[in-house]
C-alpha positions in Angstrom: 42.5 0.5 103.5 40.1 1.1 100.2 39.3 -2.4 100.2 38.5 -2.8 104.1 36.2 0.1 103.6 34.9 -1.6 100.3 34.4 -5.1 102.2 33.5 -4.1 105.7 30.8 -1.2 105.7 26.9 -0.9 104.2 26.2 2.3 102.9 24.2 3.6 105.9 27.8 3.6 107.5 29.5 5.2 105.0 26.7 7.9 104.7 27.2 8.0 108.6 31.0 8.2 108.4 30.5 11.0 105.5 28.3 13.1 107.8 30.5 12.8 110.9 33.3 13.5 108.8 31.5 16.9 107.1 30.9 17.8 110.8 34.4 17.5 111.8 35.4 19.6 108.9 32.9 21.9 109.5 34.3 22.5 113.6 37.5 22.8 113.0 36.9 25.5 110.5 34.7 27.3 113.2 37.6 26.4 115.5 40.2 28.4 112.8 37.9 31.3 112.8 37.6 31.0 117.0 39.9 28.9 118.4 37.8 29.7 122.0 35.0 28.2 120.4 36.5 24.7 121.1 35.8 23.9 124.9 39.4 23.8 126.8 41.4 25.9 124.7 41.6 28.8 127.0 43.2 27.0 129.4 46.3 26.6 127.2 49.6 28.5 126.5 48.8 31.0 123.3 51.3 29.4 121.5 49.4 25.9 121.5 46.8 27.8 120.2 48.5 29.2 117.4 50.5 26.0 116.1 46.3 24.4 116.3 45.4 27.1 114.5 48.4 27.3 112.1 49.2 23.4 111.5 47.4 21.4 113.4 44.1 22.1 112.5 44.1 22.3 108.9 46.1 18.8 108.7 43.2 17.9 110.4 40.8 19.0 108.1 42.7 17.8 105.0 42.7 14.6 106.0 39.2 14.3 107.0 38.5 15.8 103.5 40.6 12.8 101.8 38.9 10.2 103.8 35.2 11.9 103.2 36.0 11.7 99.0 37.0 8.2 99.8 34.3 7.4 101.2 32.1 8.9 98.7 33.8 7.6 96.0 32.7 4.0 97.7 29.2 4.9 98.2 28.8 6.1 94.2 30.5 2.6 93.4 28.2 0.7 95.6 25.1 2.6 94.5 25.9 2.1 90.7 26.7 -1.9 91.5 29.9 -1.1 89.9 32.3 -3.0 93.0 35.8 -3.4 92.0 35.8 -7.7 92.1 37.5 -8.6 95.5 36.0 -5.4 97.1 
């Protein structure tokens, strides 16, 4: 996966992916805090809600924090020229 990132995307699309990622992060967070903030949550059984709010959402948000410091990992790399050969 490192390496498809590496090869396939510029750094205006990682920069993109990093700022779609941080605003991910940042509404499920807000979704944590007030899980009626998401649109369509009220409609669902409380307990839904809770395993979100307990499981779901924070797996969510650690893994969008693993793929964000992968990705800006790449972009320091690419700005210092200092590419991994084959990447």
């Amino acid at each position: 996966m490192l390496m498809n990132i590496r090869k396939n995307l510029g750094l205006n699309q990682l920069r993109a992916g990093v700022a779609k990622m941080t605003r991910q992060i940042e509404d499920h967070q807000r979704w944590m805090v007030d899980p009626g903030s998401k649109p369509g949550v009220s409609q669902h059984p409380p307990e839904d809600i809770a395993r979100w709010v307990n499981e779901k959402w924070p797996a969510d948000i650690a893994r969008l924090m693993e793929q964000r410091a992968i990705y800006e990992a790449v972009i320091k790399e690419k700005e210092s020229g200092n590419v991994p050969d084959g990447a």
